[in-house]
C-alpha positions as CSV (number, residue, x, y, z in Angstrom):
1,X,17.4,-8.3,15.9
2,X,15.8,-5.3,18.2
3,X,13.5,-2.5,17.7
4,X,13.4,-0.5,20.9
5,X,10.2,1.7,19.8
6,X,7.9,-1.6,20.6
7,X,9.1,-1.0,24.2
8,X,7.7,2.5,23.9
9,X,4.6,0.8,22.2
10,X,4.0,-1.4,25.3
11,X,1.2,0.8,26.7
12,X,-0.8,2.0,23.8
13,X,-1.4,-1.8,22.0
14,X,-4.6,-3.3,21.4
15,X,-5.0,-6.1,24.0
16,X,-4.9,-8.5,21.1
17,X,-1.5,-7.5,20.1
18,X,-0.5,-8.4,23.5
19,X,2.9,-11.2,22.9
20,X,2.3,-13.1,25.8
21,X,-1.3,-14.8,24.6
22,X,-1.0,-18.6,24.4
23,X,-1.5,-18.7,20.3
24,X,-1.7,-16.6,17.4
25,X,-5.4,-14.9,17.2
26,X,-6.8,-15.0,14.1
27,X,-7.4,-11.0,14.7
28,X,-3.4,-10.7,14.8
29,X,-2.8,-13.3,12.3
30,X,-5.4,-11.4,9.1
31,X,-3.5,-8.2,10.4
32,X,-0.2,-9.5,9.9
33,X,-1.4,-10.8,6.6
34,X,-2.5,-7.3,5.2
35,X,0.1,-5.8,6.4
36,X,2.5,-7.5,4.5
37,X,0.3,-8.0,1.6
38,X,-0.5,-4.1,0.8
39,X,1.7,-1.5,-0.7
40,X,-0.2,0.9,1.0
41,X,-3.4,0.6,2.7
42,X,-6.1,2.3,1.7
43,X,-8.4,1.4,4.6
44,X,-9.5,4.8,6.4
45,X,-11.0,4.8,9.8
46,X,-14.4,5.4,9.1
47,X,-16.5,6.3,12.4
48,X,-18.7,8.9,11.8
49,X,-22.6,9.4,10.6
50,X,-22.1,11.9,8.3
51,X,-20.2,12.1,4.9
52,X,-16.5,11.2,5.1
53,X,-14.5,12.3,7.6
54,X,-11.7,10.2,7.3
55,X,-7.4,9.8,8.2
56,X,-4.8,9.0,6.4
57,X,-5.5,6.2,4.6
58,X,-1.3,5.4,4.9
59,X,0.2,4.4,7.9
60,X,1.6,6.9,9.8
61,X,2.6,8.5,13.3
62,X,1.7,5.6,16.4
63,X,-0.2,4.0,14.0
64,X,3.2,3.0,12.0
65,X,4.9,1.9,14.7
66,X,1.7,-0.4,15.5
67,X,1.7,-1.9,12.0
68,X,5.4,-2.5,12.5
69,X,4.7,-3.7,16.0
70,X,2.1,-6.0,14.5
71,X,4.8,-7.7,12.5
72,X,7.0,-8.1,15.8
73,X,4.5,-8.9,18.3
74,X,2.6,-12.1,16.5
75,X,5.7,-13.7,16.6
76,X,7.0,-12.6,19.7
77,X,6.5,-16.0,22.5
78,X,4.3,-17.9,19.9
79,X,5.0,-20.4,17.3
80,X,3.1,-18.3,14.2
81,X,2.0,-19.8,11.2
82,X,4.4,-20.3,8.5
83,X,3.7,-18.6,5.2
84,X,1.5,-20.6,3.0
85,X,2.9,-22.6,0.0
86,X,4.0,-20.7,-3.1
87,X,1.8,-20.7,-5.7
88,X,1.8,-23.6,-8.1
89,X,1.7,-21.4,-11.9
90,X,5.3,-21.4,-13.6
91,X,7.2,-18.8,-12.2
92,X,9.6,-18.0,-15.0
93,X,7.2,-16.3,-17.4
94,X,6.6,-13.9,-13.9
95,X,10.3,-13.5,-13.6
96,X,10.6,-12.8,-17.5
97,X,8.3,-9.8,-17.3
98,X,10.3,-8.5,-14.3
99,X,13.6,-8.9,-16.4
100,X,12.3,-7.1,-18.8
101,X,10.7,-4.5,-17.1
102,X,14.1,-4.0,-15.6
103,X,15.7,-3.9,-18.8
104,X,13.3,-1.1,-20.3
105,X,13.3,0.8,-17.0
106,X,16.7,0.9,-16.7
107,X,17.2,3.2,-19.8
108,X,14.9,5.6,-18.9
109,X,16.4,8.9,-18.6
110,X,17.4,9.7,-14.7
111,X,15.8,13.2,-14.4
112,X,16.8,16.4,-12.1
113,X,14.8,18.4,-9.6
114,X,14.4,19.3,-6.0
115,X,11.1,17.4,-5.4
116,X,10.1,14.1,-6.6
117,X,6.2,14.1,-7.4
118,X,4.0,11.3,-7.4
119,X,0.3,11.5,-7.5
120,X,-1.8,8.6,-7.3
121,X,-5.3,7.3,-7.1
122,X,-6.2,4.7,-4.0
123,X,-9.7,3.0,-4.0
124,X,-11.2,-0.2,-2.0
125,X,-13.9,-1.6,-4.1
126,X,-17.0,-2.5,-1.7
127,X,-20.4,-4.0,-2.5
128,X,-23.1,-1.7,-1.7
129,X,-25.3,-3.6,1.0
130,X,-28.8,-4.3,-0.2
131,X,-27.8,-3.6,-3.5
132,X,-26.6,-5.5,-6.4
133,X,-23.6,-3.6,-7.2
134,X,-20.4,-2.6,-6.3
135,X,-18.7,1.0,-6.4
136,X,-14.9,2.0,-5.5
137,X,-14.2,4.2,-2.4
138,X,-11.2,6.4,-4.0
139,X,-8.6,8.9,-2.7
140,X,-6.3,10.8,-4.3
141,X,-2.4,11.0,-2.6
142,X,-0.2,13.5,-4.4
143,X,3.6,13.1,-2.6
144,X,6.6,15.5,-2.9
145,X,9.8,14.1,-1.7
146,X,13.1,16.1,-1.3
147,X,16.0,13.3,-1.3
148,X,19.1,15.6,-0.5
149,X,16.6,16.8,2.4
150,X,15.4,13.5,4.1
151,X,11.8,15.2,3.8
152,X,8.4,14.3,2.6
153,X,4.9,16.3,1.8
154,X,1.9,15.0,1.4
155,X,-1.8,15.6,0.4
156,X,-4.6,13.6,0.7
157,X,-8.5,14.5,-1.4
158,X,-11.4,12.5,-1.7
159,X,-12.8,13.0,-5.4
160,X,-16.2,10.7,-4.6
161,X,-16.9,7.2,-5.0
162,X,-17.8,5.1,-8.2
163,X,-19.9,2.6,-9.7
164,X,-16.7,-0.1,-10.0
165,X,-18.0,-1.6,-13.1
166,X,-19.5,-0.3,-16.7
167,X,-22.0,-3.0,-15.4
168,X,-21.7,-2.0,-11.6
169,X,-23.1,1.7,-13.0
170,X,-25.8,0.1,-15.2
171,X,-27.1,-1.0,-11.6
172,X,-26.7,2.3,-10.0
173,X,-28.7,4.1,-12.4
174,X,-31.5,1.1,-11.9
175,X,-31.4,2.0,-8.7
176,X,-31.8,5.8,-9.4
177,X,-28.4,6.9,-9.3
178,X,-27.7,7.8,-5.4
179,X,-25.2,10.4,-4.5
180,X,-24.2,8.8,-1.2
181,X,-23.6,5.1,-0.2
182,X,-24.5,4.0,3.9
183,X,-21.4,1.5,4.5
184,X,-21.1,1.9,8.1
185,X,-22.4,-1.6,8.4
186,X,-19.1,-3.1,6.6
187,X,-16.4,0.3,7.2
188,X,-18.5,2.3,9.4
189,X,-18.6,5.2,6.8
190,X,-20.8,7.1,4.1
191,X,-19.4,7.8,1.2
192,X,-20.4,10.3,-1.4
193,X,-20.5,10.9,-5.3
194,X,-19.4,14.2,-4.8
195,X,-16.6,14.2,-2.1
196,X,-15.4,16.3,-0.3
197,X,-12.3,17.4,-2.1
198,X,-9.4,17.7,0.2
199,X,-8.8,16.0,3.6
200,X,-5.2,16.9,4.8
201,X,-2.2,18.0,3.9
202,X,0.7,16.6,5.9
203,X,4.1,18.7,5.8
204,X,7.4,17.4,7.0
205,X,8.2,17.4,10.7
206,X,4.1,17.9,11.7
207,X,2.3,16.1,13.9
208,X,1.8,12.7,12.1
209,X,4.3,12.4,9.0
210,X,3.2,9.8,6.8
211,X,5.2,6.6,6.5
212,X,4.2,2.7,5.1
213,X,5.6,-0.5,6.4
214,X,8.6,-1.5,4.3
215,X,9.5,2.5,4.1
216,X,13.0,3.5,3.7
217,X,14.7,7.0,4.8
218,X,15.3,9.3,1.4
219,X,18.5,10.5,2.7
220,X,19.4,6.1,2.3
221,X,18.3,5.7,-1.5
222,X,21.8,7.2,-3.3
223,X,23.5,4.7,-1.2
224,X,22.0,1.7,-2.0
225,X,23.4,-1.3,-4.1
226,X,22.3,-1.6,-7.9
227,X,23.1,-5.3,-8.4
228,X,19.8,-7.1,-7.1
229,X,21.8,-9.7,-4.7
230,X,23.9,-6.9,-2.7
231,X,20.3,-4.7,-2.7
232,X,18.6,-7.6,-1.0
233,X,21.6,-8.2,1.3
234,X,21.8,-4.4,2.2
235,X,17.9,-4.3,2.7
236,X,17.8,-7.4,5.0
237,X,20.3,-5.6,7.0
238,X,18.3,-2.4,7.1
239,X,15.1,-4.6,8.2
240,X,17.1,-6.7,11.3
241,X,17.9,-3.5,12.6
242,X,14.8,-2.0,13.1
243,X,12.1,-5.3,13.6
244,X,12.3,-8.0,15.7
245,X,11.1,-11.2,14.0
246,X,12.6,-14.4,12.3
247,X,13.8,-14.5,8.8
248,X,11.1,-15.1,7.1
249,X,9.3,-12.2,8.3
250,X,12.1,-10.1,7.8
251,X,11.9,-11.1,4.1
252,X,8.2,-10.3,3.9
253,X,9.5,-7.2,4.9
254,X,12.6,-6.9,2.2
255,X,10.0,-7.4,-0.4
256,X,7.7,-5.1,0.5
257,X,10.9,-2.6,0.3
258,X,11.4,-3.4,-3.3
259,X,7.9,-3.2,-4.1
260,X,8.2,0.8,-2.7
261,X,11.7,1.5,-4.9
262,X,9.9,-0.7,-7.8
263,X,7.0,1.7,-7.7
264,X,6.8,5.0,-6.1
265,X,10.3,5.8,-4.2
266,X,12.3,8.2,-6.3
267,X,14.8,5.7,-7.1
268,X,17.2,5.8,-10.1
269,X,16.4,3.9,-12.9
270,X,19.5,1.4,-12.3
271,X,18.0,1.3,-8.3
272,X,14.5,0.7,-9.5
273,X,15.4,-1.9,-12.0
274,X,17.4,-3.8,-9.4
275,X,14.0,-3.9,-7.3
276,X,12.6,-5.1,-10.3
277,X,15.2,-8.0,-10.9
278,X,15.0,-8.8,-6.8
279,X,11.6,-9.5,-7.0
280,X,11.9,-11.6,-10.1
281,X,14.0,-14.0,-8.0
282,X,10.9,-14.3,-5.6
283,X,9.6,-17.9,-5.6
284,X,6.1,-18.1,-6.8
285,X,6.0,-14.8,-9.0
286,X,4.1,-15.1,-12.3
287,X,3.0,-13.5,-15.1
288,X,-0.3,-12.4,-15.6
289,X,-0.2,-11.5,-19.2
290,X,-1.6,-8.1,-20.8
291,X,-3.7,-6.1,-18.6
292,X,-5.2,-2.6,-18.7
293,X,-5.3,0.0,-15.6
294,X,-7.9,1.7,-14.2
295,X,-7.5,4.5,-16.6
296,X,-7.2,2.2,-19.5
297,X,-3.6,2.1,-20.2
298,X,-2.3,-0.8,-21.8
299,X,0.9,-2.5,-19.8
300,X,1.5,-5.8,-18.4
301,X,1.2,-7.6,-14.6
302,X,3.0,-10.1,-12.4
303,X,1.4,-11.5,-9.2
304,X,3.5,-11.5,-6.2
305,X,3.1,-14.8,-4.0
306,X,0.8,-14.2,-1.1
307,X,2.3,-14.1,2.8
308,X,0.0,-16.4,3.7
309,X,-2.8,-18.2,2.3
310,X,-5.7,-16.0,3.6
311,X,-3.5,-12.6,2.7
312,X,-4.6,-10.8,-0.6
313,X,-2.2,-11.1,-3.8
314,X,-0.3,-8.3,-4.8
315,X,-0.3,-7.4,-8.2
316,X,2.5,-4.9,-9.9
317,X,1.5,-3.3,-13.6
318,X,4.3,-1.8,-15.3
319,X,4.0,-0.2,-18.6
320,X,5.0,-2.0,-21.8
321,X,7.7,0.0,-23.5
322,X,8.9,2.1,-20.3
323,X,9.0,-0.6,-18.1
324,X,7.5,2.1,-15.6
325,X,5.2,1.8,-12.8
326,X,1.2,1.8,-13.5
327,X,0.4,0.8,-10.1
328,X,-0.9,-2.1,-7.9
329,X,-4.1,-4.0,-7.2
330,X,-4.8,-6.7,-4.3
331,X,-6.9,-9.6,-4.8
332,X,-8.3,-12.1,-3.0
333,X,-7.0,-15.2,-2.4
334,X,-10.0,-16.8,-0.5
335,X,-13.7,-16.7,-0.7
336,X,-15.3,-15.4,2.3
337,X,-16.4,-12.2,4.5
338,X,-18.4,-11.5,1.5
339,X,-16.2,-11.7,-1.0
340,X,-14.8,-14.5,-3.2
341,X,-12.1,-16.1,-4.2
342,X,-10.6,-13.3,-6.9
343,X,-11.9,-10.3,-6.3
344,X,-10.2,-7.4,-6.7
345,X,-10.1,-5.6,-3.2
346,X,-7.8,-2.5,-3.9
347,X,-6.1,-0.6,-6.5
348,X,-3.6,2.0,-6.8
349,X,-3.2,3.7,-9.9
350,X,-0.3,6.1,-10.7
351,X,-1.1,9.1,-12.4
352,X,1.9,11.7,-12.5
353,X,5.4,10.9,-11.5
354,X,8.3,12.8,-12.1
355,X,11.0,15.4,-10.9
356,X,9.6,18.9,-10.4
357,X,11.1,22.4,-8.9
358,X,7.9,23.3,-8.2
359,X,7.3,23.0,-3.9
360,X,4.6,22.1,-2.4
361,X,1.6,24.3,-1.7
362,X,2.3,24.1,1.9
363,X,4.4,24.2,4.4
364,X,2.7,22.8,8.0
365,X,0.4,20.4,8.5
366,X,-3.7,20.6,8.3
367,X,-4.8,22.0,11.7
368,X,-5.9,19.3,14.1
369,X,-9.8,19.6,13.8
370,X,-9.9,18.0,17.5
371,X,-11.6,15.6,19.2
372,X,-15.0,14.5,17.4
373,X,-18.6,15.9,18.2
374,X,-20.6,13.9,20.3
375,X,-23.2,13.8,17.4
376,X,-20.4,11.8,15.7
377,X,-19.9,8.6,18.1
């Protein structure tokens, strides 16, 4: 088990990443947990004192190779904490819904095109401090992924936050309907009704090409296995060679993997329902009956066991007669930090996703806007 690009990472770590601390922090340990917990993060850096400016909200350039280092580093010379135990709900209804998901997915027709195109909606839902309600932050993420070129595209708007809730908008017009939220306090931005439309565009082979942890190469998806045991096998594999960590991390990792083919890779539909029937073998998975996304489609959910007890849940929606992707939430598993036990954190929502001729709108990268104004720290 190596990964030579922590030895590269050596110098730019945080201190508390360092492997030679006595024990675990609990900084290291919740950053592990979301990690592993999280599709995709939608957490931006937010550092400014004026409306959104923001980064990728994926992980990407250094700052994937931290997140992976994260993973290698808290259980490099410690003793970590084991993962919590699996959840104690039935698991078979869970797995039931995966099977057939899988069996609906798999007869979906395969498709042709030269980009795969996925567009998506991100938010993290935040209480408003002072207030009494609670609005999502949202992005939007379109991707365009050539597989016979190894090569991604992505872009990255901000279409304005929310009111969460019907009831959460009830309280923002009590409150005389403000255009622009002050949550530096909690993510050290301001957020606005409005937005600001787009953010970045990233273009293969740029300065910071987006990535996630779990993330395979393109160029890798025609080759892998179709039956769910030799996909887990051939995954595992894939993992061990590039992180450094016992097995159980390693299989945090595997999963997350799936989760990606399962949802927004462009995998075959005999790939993607093979993700679906690996994760159905997960220990703890259940069903969480007939749900609606945050557009208002009807499909149905499963709940992923959490990491670790403090990590959120991951949920998976998958619509009822396709067996297709709707997208992913994360809850919370424990009350605290403001929130409690159950809240929904996150949510991903697929919008569009299908094969396309038509390329991107652009071919580099968003010029680097440089190093922030002085007015901004």
């Amino acid at each position: 088990m190596k990964n030579d690009v922590l030895h590269r990472l050596t110098a730019a770590r945080p201190a508390h990443l360092d492997p030679d601390l006595p024990t675990p922090s609990p900084v290291r340990e919740e950053e592990l947990a979301t990690v592993m917990s999280r599709p995709r993060a939608t957490h931006r850096a937010r550092a400014t004192a004026r409306p959104r400016k923001v980064q990728r909200p994926l992980v990407s350039g250094l700052a994937l190779a931290t997140a992976t280092a994260v993973a290698a580093l808290v259980i490099t010379n410690t003793a970590p904490e084991k993962p919590g135990p699996a959840p104690s709900a039935t698991s078979g209804s869970g797995s039931q819904v995966l099977l057939t998901a899988a069996s609906h997915v798999e007869q979906q027709p395969t498709g042709s095109g030269t980009y795969w195109y996925v567009e998506e909606t991100l938010a993290d839902r935040h209480k408003v401090p002072g207030k009494t309600y609670s609005i999502d932050v949202r992005s939007e993420r379109r991707w365009w992924m050539a597989v016979a070129e190894n090569k991604r595209w992505s872009q990255l708007l901000d279409p304005g936050a929310r009111p969460a809730t019907k009831a959460d908008e009830a309280a923002w017009k009590a409150d005389g309907s403000p255009r622009s939220w002050d949550l530096r306090d909690v993510t050290d931005e301001i957020v606005t009704y409005a937005g600001e439309g787009e953010i970045e565009h990233d273009a293969p082979g740029g300065r910071a090409d987006t990535g996630m942890m779990g993330d395979l190469p393109l160029r890798l998806l025609p080759t892998l296995p179709t039956d769910e045991k030799a996909l887990r096998k051939r995954l595992f594999a894939l993992v061990d060679r590039d992180h450094n960590g016992p097995e159980w991390t390693l299989d945090r990792i595997v999963v997350q993997s799936a989760v990606l083919l399962a949802t927004t890779l462009p995998s075959t539909p005999a790939l993607r329902a093979a993700a679906y029937r690996l994760l159905a073998a997960e220990p703890g998975v259940r069903s969480l009956g007939d749900v609606k996304d945050h557009t208002g489609r009807t499909g149905y959910a499963v709940a992923l066991p959490s990491p670790y007890e403090s990590a959120p849940e991951l949920r998976l929606i998958f619509d009822k007669s396709t067996g297709m992707p709707l997208g992913t939430e994360t809850v919370a598993t424990q009350s605290g930090d403001g929130v409690r036990k159950g809240h929904l954190l996150s949510y991903t929502t697929i919008t569009s996703m299908k094969w396309t001729d038509k390329a991107p709108p652009f071919d580099t990268d968003t010029p680097d806007p440089g190093p922030a104004d002085e007015s901004d720290r």
